[in-house]
N, C-alpha and C positions, 0 to 999 in steps of 0.2 A: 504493500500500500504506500509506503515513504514513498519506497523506489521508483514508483511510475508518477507520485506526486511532481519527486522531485524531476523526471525525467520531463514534463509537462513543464514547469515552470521555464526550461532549455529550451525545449523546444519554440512554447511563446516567448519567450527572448530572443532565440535563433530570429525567428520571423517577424519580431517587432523590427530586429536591427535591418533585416533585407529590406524593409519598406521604407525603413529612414533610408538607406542608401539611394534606394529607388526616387526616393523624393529628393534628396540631395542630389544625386543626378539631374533631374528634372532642371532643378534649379539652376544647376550650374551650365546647364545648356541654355535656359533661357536666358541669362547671364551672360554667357560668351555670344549669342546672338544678336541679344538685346547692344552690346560692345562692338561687335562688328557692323552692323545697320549703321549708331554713331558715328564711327569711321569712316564708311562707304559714304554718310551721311552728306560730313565736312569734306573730301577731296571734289 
């Protein structure tokens, strides 16, 4: 009973941390995009 408790709590951590990633990609694409338009903007 611990054991698969504690296997579960891993596991939703494993997959809280892929979705921040996923979101922090998100971001930092929008970010490098949103920076290169700028640029493209001014020349």
């Amino acid at each position: 009973m611990y054991k698969d408790f504690h296997y579960n709590i891993i596991t939703q951590t494993c997959s809280l941390i892929k979705i921040k990633i996923k979101l922090i990609k998100h971001l930092e694409l929008k970010a490098i995009l949103s920076f290169v338009i700028s640029i493209l903007d001014q020349v």
